[in-house]
C-alpha positions in Angstrom: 0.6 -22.9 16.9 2.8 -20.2 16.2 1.3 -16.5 14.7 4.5 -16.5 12.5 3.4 -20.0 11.0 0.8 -18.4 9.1 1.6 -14.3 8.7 1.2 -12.7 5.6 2.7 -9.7 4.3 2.2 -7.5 1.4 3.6 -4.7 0.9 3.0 -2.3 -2.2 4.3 0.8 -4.1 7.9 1.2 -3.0 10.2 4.0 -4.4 13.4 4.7 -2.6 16.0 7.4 -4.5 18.8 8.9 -3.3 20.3 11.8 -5.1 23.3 13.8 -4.9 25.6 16.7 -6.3 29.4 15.0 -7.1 31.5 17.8 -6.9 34.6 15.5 -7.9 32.9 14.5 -11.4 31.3 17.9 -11.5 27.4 16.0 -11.9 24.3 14.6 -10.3 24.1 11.1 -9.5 20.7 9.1 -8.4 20.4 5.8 -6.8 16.8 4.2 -6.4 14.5 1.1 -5.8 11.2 0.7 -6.9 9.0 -2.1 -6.4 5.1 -2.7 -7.2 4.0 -5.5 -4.8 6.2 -7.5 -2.6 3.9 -10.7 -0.9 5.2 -13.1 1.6 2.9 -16.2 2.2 3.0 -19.3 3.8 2.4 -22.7 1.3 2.1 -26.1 1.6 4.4 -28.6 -0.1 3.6 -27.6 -3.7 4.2 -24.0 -3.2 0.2 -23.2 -2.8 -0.4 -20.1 -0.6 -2.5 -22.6 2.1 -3.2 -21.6 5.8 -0.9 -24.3 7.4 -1.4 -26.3 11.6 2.0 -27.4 12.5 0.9 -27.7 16.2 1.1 -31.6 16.6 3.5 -32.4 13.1 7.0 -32.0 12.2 5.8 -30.3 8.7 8.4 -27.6 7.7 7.7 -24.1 7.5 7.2 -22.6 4.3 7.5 -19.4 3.0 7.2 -18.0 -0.4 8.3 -14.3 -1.4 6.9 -12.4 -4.8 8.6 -9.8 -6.2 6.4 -7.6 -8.6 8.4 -5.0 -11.4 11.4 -4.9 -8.9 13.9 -1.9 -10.6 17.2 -0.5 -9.3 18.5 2.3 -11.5 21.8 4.5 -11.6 21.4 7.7 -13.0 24.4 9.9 -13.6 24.1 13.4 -15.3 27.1 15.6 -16.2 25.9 19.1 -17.2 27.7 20.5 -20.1 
């Protein structure tokens, strides 16, 4: 059996911004991702998180990914 077969991963509270000063537009810009919860678990043929043996079988590997409150946002500010 492989360790990947059955790895789990959960990841949670993400925020990634990137902000900058535009001199062309004469503003401040932001770029960002935020994300709550991200899970990856392995599931059995009716998408049930289930610890799977595919040592002796041809059974397909399967992997589900949840995304929880995923947001990408643009902010752009022009002073006045």
């Amino acid at each position: 059996m492989r360790a990947v077969d059955n790895l789990q991963i959960t990841i949670k509270s993400i925020n990634i911004r990137f902000e900058n000063q535009c001199e062309i537009a004469k503003g401040q810009f932001a770029l960002g991702l935020s994300l709550q919860q991200l899970d990856i678990v392995t599931t059995d043929e009716n998408w049930n998180a289930k610890f799977i043996d595919r040592t002796n079988s041809d059974i397909p590997m399967r992997k589900l990914l949840m995304l929880k409150n995923l947001d990408i946002y643009w902010i752009y500010a022009n002073p006045v």
